[in-house]
DSSP file (Angstrom, degrees, kcal/mol; ACC not computed):
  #  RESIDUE AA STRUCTURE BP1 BP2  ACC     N-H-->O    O-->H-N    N-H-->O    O-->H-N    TCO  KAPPA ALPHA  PHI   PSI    X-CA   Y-CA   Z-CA
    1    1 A X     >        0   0    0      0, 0.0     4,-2.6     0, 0.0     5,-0.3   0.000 360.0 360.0 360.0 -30.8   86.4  -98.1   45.8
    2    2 A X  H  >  +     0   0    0      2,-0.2     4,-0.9     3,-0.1    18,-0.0   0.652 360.0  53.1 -69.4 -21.6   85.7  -99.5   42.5
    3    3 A X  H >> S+     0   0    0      2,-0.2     3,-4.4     3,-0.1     4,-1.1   0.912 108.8  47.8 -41.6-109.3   83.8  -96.3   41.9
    4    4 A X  H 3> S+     0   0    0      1,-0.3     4,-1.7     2,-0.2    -2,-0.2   0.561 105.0  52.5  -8.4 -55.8   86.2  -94.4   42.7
    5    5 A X  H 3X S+     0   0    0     -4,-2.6     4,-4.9     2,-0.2    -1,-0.3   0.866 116.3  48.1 -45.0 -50.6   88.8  -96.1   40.8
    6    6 A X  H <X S+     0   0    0     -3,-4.4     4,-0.8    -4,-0.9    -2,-0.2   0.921 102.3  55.7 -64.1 -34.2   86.4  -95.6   37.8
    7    7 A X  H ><>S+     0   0    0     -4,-1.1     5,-2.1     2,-0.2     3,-0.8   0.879 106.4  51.6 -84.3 -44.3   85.6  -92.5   38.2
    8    8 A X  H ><5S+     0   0    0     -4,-1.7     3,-3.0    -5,-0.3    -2,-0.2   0.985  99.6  65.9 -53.4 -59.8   89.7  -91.5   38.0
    9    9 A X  H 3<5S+     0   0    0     -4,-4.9    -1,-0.2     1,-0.3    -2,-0.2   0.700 104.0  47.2 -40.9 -24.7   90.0  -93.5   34.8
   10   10 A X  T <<5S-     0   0    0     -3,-0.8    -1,-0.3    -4,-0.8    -2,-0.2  -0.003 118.2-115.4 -74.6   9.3   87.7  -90.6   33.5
   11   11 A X  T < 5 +     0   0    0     -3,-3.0     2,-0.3     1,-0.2    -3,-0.2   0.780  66.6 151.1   9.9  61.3   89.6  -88.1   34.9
   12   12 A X     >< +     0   0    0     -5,-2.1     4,-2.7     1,-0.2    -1,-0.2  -0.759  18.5 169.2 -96.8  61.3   87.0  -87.4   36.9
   13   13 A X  H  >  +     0   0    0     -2,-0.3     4,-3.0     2,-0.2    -1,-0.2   0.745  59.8  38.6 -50.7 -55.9   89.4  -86.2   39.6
   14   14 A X  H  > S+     0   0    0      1,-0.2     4,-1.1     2,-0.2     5,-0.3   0.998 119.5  46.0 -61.0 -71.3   87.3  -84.3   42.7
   15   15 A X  H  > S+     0   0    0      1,-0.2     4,-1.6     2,-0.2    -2,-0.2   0.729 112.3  54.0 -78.3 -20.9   84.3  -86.6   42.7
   16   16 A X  H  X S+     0   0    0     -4,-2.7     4,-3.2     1,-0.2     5,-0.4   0.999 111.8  52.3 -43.1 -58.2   87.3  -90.1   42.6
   17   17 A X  H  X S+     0   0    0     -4,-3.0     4,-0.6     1,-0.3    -2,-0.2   0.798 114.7  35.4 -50.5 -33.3   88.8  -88.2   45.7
   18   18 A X  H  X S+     0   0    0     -4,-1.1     4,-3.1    61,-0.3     5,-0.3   0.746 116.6  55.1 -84.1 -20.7   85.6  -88.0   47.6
   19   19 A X  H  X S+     0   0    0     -4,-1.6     4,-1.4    -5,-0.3     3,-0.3   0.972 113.2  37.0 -88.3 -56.0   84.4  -91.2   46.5
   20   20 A X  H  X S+     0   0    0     -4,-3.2     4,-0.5     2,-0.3    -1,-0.3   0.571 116.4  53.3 -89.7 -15.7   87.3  -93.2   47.5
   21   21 A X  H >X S+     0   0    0     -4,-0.6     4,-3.1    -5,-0.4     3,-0.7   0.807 115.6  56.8 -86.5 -35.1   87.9  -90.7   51.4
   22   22 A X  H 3X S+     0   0    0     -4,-3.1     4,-2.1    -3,-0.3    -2,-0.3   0.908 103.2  43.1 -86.7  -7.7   84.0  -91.8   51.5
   23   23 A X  H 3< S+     0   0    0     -4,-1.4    -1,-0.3    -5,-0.3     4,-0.2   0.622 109.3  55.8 -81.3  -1.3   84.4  -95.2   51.3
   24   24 A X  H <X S+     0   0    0     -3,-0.7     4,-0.7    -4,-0.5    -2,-0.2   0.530 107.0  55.2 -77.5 -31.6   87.2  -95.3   53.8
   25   25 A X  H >X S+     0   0    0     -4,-3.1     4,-2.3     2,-0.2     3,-1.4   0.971 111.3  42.6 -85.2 -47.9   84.9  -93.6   56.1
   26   26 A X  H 3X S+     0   0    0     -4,-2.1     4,-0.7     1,-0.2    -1,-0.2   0.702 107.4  52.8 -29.1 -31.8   82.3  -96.2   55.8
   27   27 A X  H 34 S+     0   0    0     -4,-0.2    -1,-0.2     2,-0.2    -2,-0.2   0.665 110.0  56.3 -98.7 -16.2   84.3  -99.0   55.9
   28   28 A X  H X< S+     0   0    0     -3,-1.4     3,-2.6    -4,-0.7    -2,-0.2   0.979 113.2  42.2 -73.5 -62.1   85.6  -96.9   59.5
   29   29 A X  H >< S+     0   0    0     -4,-2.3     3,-0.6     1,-0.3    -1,-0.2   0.639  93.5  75.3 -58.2 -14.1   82.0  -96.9   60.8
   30   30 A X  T 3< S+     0   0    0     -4,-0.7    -1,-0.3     1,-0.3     2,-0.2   0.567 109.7  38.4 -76.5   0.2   81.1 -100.4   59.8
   31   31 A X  T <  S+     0   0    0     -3,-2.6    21,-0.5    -5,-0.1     2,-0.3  -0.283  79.7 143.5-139.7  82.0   83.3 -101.0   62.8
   32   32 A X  B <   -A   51   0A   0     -3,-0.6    19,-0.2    19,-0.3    20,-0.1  -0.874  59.3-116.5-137.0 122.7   82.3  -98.4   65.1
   33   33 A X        -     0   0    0     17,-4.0     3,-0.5    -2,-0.3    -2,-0.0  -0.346  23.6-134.8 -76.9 165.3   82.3  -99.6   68.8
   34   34 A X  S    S+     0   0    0      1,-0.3    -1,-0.2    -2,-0.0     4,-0.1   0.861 102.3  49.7 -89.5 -15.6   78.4  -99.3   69.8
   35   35 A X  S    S+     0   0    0      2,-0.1    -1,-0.3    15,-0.1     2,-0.2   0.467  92.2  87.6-107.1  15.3   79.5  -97.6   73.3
   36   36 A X  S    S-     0   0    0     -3,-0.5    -4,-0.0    14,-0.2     2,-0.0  -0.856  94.0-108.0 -96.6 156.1   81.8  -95.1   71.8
   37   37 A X        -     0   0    0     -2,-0.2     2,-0.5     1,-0.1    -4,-0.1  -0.409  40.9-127.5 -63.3 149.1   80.1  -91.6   70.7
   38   38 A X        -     0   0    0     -4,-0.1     2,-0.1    -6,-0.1     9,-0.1  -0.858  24.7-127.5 -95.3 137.0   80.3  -91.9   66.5
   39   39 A X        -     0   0    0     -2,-0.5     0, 0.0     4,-0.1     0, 0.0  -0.241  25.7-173.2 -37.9 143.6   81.9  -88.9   65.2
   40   40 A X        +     0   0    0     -2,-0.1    -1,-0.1     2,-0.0    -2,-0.0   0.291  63.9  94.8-126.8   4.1   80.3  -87.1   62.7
   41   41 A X  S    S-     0   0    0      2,-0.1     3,-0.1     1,-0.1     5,-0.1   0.162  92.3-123.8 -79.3   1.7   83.0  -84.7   61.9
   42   42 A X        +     0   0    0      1,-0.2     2,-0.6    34,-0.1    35,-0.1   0.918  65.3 142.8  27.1  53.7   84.1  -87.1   59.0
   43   43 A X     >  -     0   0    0      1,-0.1     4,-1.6    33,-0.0    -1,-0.2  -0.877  35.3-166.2 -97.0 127.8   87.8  -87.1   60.7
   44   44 A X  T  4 S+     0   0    0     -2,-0.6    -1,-0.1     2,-0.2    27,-0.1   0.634  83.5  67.3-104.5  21.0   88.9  -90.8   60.1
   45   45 A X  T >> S+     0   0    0      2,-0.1     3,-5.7     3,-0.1     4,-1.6   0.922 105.9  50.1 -56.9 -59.7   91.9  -90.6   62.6
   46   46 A X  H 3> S+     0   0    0      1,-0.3     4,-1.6     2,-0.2    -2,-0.2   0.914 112.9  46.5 -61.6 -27.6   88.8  -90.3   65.2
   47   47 A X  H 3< S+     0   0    0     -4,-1.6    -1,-0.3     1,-0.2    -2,-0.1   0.756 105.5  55.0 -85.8   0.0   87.0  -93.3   63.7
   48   48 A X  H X4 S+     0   0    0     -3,-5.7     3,-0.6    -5,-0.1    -1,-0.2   0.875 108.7  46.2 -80.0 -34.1   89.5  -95.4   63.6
   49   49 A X  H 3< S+     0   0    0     -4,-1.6     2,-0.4     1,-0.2    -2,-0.2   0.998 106.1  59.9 -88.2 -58.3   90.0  -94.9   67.0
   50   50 A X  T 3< S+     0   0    0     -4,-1.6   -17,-4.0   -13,-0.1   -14,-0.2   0.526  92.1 107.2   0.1 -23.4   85.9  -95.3   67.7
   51   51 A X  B <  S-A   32   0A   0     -3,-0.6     2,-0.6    -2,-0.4   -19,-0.3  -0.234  88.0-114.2 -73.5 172.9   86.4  -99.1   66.0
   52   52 A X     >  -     0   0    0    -21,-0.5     4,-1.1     1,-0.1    -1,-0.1  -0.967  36.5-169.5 -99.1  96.7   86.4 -102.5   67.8
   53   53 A X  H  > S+     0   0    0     -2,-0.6     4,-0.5     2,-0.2     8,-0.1   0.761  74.4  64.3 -86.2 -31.9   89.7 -102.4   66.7
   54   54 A X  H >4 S+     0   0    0      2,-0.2     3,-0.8     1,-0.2    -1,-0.1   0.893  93.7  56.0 -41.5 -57.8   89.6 -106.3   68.0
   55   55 A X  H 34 S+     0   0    0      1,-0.2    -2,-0.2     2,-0.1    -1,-0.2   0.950 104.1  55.7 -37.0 -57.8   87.2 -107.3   65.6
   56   56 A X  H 3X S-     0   0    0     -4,-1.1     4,-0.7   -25,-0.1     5,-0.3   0.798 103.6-143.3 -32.2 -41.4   90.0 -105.9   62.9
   57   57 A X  H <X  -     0   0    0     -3,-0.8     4,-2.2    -4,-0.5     5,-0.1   0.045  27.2 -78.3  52.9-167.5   92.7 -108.2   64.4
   58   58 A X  H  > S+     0   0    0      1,-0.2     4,-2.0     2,-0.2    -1,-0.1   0.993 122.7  52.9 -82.9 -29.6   96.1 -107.2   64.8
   59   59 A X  H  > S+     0   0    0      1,-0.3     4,-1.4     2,-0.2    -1,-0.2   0.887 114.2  51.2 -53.0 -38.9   97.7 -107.6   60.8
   60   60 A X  H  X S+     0   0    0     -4,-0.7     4,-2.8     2,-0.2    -1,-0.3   0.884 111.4  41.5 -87.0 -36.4   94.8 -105.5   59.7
   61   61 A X  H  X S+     0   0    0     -4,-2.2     4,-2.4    -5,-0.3     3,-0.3   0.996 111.4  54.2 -48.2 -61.7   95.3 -102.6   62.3
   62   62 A X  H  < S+     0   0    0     -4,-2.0     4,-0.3     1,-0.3    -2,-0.2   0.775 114.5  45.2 -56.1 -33.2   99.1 -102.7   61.8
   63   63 A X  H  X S+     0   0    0     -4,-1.4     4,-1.0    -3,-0.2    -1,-0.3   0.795 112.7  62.9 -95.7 -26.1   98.0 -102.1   57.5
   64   64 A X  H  X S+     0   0    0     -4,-2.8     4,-3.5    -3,-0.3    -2,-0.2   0.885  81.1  59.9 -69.6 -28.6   95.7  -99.6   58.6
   65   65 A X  H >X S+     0   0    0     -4,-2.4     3,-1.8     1,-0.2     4,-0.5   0.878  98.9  60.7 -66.7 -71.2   97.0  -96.8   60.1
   66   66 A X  H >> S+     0   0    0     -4,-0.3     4,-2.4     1,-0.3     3,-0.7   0.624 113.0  38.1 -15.7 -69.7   99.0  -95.8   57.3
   67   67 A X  H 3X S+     0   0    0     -4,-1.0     4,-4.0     1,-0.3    -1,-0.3   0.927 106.8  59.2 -33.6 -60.1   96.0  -95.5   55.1
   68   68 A X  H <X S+     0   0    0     -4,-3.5     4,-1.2    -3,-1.8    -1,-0.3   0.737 106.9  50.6 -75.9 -23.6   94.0  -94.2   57.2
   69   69 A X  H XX S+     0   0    0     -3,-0.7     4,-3.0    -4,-0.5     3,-0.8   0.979 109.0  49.2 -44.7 -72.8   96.7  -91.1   57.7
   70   70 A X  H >X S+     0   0    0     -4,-2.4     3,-1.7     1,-0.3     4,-0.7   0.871 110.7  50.1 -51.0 -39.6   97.0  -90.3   54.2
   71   71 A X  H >X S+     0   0    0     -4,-4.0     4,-2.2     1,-0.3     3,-1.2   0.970 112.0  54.4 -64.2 -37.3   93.0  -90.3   53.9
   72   72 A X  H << S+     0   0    0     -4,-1.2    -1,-0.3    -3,-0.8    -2,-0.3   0.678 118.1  26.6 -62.8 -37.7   93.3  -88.1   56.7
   73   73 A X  H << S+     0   0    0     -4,-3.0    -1,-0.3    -3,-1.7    -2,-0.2   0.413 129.1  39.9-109.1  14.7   96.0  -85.3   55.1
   74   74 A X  H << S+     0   0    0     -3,-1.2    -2,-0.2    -4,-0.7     2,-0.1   0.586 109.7  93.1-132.9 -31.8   95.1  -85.6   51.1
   75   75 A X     <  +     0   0    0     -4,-2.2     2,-0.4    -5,-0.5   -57,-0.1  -0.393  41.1 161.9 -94.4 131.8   90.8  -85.9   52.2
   76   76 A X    >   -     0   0    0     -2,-0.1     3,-0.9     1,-0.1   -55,-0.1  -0.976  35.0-147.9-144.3 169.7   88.4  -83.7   52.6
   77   77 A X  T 3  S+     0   0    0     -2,-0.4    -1,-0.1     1,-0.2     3,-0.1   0.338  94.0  69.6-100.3  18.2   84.8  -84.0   52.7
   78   78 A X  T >>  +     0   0    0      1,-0.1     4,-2.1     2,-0.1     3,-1.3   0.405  69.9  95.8-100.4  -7.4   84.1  -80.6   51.1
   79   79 A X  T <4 S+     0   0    0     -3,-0.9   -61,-0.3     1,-0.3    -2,-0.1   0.462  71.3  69.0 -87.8  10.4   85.4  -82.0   47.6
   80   80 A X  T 34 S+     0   0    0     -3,-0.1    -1,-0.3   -62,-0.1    -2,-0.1   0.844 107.6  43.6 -65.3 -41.1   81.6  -82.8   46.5
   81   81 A X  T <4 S+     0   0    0     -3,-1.3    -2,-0.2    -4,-0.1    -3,-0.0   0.935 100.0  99.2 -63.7 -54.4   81.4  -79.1   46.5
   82   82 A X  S  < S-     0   0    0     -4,-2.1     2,-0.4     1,-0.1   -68,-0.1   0.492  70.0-113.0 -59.4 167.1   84.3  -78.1   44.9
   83   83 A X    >>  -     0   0    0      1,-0.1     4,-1.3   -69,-0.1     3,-0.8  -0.878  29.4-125.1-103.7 154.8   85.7  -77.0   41.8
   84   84 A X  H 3> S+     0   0    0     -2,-0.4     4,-1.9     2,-0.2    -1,-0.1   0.602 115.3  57.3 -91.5 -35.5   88.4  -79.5   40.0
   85   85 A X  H 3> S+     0   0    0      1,-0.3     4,-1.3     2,-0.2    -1,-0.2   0.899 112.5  47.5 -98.1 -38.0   91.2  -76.4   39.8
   86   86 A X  H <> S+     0   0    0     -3,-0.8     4,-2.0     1,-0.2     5,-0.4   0.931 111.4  46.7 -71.0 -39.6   90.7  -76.3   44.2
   87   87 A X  H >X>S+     0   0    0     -4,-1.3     4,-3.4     2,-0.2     3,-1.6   0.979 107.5  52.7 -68.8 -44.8   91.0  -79.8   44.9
   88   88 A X  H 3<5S+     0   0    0     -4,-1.9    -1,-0.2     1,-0.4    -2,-0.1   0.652 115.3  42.5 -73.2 -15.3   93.9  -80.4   42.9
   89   89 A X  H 3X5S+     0   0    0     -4,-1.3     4,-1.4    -3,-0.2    -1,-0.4   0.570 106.8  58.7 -97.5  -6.7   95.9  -77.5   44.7
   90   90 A X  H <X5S+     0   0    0     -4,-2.0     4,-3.4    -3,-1.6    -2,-0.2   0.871 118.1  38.0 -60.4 -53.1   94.4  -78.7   48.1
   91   91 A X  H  X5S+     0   0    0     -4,-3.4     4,-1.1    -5,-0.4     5,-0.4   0.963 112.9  52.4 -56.4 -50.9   96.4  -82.0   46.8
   92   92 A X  H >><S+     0   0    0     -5,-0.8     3,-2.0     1,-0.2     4,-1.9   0.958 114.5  44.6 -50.5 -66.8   99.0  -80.3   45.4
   93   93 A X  H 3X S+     0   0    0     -4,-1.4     4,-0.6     1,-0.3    -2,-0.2   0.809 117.1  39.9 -25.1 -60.4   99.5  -78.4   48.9
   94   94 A X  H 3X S+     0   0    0     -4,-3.4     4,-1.2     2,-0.2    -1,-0.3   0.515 114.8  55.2 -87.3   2.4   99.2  -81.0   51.2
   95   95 A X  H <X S+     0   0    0     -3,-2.0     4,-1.1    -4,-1.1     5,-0.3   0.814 109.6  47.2 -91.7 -65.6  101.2  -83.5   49.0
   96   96 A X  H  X S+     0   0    0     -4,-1.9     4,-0.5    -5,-0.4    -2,-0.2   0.516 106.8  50.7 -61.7 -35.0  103.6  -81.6   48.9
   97   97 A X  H  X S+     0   0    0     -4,-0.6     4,-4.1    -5,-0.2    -2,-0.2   0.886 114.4  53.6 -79.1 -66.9  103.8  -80.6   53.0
   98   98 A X  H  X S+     0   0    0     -4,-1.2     4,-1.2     1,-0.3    -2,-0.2   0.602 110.9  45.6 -63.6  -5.9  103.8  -84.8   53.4
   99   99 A X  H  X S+     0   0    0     -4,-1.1     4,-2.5     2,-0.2    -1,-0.3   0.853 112.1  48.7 -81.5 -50.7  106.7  -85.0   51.1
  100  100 A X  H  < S+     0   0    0     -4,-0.5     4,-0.4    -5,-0.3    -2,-0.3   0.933 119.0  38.3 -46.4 -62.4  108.3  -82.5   52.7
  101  101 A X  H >< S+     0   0    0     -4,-4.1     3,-2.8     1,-0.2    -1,-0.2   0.962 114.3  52.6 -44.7 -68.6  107.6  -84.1   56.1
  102  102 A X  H 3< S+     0   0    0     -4,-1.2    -2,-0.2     1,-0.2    -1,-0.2   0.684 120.0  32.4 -65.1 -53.1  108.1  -87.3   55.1
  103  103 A X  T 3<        0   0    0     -4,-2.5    -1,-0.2    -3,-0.2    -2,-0.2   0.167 360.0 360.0 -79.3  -5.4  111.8  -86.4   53.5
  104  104 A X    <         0   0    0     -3,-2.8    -1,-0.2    -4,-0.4    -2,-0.2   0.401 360.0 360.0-107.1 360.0  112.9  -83.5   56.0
């Protein structure tokens, strides 16, 4: 995340967003139950739900899901590829739907 962080202070915009949805997806798999199948779809609803959600205990579940939505509508794993002008209407767009939601 500290990447990530850095990488925004450069207005280094795309590669912040992917670096910070892929370290949310790491930090999903470092608790990735061994007998559920691991996703590979980089959705991190489905890897959240894949954790040993015990291990987590409960205050840290209860602080996750939030997060772990928003990585979920704003993230996408194609924004290594992309060019600066698509992610930042991908944001706008879906920002913009979750305000909307969020307010309607």
């Amino acid at each position: 995340m500290r990447d990530a962080i850095e990488l925004n202070s450069r207005g280094l915009h795309p590669l912040a967003m992917y670096a910070a949805g892929l370290a949310a997806e790491c930090m999903l798999r470092a608790y990735h139950a061994p007998d559920q199948p691991l996703d590979e779809r980089h959705d991190v609803v489905e890897l959240l739900r894949g954790c040993e959600l015990d291990r987590l205990g409960d205050a840290a579940r209860g602080r996750l899901r939030g997060p772990v939505q928003t990585v979920h509508l704003l993230w996408h794993s194609l924004y290594r590829f992309a060019d600066e002008t698509w992610v930042r209407a991908h944001i706008k767009r879906t920002g913009a739907a979750c305000t909307k939601t969020l307010t309607s």
